[in-house]
N, C-alpha and C positions, 0 to 999 in steps of 0.2 A: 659140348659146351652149351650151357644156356642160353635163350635166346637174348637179354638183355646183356649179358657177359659179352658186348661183340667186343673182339679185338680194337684197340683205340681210345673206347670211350671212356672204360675205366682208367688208361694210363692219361687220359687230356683233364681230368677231375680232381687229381690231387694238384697240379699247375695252378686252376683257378681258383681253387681254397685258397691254395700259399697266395696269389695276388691279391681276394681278398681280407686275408689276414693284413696282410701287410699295410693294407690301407689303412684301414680299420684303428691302428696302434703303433702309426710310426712317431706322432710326436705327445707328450706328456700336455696335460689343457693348461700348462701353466706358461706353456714354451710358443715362441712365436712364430708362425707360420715360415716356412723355406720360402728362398724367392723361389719363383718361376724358372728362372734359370739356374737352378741347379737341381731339376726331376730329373733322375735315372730313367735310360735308354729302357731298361729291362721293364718295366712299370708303362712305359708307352708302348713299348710291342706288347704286353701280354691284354693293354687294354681291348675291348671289341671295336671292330672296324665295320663299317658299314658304307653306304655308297652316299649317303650324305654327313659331310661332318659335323661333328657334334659341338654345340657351343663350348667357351672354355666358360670354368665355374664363373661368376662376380668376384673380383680381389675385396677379399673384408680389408677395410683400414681399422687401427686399432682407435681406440675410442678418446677421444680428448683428456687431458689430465683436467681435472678440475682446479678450477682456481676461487681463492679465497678474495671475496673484491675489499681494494683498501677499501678506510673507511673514509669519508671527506672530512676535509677541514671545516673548524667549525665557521660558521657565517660571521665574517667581520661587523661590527655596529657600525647601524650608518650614519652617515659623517653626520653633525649637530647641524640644521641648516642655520646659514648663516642671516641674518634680518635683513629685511624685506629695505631694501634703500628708497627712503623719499626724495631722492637727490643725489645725486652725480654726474660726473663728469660727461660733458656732451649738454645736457639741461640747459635752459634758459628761461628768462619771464621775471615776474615779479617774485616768485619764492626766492627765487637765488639770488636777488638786488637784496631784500631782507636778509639774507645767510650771510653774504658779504661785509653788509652793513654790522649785523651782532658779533662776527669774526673781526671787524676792526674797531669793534667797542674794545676788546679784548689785547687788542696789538699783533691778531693774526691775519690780519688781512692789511693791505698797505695801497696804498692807489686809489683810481674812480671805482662806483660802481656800477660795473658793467651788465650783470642780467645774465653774465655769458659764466659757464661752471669751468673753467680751465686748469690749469696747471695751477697757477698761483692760489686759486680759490681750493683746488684736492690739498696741496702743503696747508695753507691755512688750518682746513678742516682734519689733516692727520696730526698736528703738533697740537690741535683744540684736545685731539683726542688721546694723544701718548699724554699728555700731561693728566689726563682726568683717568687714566686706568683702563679707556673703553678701547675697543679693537680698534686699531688704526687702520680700516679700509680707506679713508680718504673720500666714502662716501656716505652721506647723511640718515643716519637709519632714527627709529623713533626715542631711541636711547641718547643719541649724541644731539637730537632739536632738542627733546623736553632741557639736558642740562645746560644746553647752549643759550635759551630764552630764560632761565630761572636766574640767569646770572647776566643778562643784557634787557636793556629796555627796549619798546618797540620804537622801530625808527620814524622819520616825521616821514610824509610825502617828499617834502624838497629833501632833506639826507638819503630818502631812496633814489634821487634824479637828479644828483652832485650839485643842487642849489643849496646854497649855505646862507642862510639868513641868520644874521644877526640876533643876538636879544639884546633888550634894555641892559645899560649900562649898568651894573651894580658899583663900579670905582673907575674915573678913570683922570684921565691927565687936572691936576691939580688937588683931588682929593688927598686929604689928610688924616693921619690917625692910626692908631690899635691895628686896625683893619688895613689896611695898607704895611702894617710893618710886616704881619701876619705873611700878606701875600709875597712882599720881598723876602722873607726867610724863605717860604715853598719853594719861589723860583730859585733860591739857591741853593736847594738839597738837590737841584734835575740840574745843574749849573746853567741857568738862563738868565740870570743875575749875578754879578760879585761888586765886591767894597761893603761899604757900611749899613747897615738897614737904619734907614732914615725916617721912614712913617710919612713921606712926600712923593706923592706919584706923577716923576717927572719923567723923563725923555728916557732917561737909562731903562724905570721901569716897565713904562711902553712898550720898549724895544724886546723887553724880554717875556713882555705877554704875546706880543706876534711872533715872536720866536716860537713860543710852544703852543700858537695857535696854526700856526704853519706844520708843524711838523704830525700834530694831533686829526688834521683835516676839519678845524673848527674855523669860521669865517674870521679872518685875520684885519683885525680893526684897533688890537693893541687896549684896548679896552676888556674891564672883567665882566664878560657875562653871565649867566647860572650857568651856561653849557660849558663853559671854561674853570670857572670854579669847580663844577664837578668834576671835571678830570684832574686839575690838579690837588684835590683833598683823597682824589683816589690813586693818587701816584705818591704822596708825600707823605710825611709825620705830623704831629704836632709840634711846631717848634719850642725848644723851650727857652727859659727865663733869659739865658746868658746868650741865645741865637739872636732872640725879640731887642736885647738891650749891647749887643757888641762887646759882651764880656768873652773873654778869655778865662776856663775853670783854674781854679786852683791846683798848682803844681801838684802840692799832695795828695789831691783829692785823685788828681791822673795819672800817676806815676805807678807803674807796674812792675810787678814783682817777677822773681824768676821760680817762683813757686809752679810745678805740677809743671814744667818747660819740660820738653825731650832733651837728653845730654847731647844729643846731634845739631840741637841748637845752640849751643853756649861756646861754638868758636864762629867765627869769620861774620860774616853776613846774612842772616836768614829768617824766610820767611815762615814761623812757627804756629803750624794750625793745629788745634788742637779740638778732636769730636767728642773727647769727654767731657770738656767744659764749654765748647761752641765757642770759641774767639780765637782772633790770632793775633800774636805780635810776633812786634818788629823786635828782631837784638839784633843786635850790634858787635861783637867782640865777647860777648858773654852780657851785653848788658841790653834788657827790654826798654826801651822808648817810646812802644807804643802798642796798645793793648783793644782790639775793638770785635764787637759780635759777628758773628759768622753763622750763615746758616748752607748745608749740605746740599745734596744729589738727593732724590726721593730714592726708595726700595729699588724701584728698577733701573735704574739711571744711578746709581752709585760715584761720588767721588774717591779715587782711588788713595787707597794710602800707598806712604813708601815717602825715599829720597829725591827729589827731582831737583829740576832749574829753571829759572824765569828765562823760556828762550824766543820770548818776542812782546813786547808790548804795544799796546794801543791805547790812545785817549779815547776815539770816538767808535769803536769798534760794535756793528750789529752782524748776530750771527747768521750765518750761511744758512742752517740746516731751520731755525726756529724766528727768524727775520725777525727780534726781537734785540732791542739795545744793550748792549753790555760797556757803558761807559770806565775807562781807567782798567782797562781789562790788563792782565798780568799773566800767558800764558805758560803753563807749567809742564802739562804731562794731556800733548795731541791738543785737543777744544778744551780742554778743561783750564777753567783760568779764576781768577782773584778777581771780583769787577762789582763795581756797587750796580747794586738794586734796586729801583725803584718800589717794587712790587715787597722787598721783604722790609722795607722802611715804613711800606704803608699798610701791610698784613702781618708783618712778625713771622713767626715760626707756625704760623697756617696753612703757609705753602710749601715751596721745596723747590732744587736747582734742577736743572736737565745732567747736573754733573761737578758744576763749579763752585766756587767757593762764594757767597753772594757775602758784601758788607753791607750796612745798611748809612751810616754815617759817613756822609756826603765829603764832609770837609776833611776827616779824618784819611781817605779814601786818596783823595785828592793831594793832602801831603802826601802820601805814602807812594802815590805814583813817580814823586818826585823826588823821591828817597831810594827805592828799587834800581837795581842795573841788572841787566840783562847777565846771566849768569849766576845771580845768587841764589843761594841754598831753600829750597823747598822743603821744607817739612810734615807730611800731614800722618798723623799719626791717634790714637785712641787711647 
């Protein structure tokens, strides 16, 4: 036998082929590696043994899936900032005796002027501003002074420091005349006057220039002075012919028709407003009695249509939310009510209601409160 031919060698060579074959091509590269614990016995005996052991391989882990990243949402616009406030609540000094002061030129502010920004002085300042369209924060930015000074005069020293000083008399106890009848009609569209307009400025009329000198915060002396005058030519109308002379009009002349009436009105008792023509009356059983102008809610403040009921009246009634008088108030459907106006007798359809139905005709107003019961028919309709 040859010498490399020894017995053994050739038969222990075909074993380590076959183990390295087997290695070599047991799994496909597409297939995932065996655990650990499940290599054949036969695979670890045929491996080489040696007198120190051999590390085990590193376990490959298989490689992360890939991921597609969401995309983000887009960036929200940032908020509009809101204007820079010259005034708010907490504040005090003389700006705020001024704000208060132009606030109760207006009838939103009511009391002393204190200097102090509080509760009463933020309502003031948000109903100055729900009525004019502008953001109702309650606090004075340069949008809500400029309109607030275009429409109020500057106040005196003493009006900033609750001193009221008087001015010269313009009419007062014994005067006579034109001018005098003048002012007892005014006082009687705000009812601070009633009976006959005389043109003699006695004790009745007196009485009822301190009445709305009291109530206005002007120095109370019953006497007309310019600063009185000017509030009531800015509360009032021009009276006219048959007010100045104690005439009663002509039946016919006032006698209203049931023309353009909702058919809801022509049974029982009802109060008939109508926004196509701006007026309401009164009927009766199918019959109108009384006919007089009406003015609405603005855009945002809307007076509601539909069928209601007068389910509470007031003579002297000022509102909660807008501390603002609503005399002969007639309420219908929630706050919304029938109640003369000052403001639309003395501006007409220049302005607008928070919701109610404003009359302007004082005396018409005034029967009609006394005509009205609690439960009759509401009408408002287009």
């Amino acid at each position: 036998m040859p010498r490399f031919a020894r017995p053994g060698a050739l038969t222990a060579l075909p074993g380590a082929l076959v183990v390295l074959l087997a290695v070599g091509c047991g799994s496909p590269a597409n297939q995932a590696a065996p655990d650990s614990s499940s290599t054949s016995a036969s695979a670890a005996a045929a491996a080489p043994t040696s007198a120190t052991p051999s590390s085990p391989p590193a376990p490959t882990s298989a490689p992360a899936p890939s991921r597609t990243p969401s995309p983000k949402p887009p960036a929200a616009p940032p908020a509009k900032p809101r204007p820079a406030a010259l005034m708010s609540q907490g504040d005090s000094g003389e700006k705020v005796r001024e704000l208060q002061h132009r606030l109760r030129q207006l009838d939103w502010y009511a009391g002393l002027i204190s200097g102090r920004y509080l509760d009463s002085t933020v309502s003031g300042v948000k109903g100055f501003q729900e009525k004019r369209n502008l953001e109702s924060s309650g606090a004075v930015d340069a949008t809500t002074w400029s309109r607030l000074v275009a429409m109020t005069r500057t106040p005196t020293e003493p009006e900033l420091h609750n001193r009221l000083v008087p001015g010269p008399a313009l009419l007062e106890q014994g005067s006579t005349g034109d001018r005098v009848r003048n002012l007892q009609a005014r006082l009687k569209q705000l009812a601070w006057y009633s009976g006959n307009i005389t043109g003699s400025y006695g004790s009745v009329t007196a009485a009822g220039v301190r009445g709305f000198q009291v109530k206005r915060a002007i120095p109370v002396t019953g006497e007309l002075d310019q600063r009185t005058l000017d509030r009531l030519y800015a509360m009032t109308r021009t009276p006219t012919s048959d007010e100045l002379n104690n005439r009663t009009p002509k039946a016919a002349a006032n006698r209203p028709s049931t023309a353009g009436l909702d058919s809801r009105c022509l049974t029982g008792r009802a109060l008939c407003i109508s926004k196509r023509t701006d007026s309401l009356a009164w009927v009766v059983d199918g019959r109108p009695l009384l006919r007089v102008d009406v003015r609405f809610g603005a855009y945002e403040t809307p007076t509601r249509n539909g069928a209601f009921s007068v389910g509470w009246k007031s003579r002297t009634w000022v509102s909660t939310i807008y501390h603002t008088s609503m005399p002969y108030a007639m309420f219908f459907s929630g706050g919304q009510a029938v109640h003369y106006s000052s403001d639309f007798a003395a501006r007409g359809y220049a302005g607008a209601s928070h919701g109610c139905v404003n009359v302007r005709n004082l005396s018409a107003i005034q029967w009609l409160f006394g005509q009205v019961q609690v439960g009759d028919k509401v009408i408002v309709y287009r």
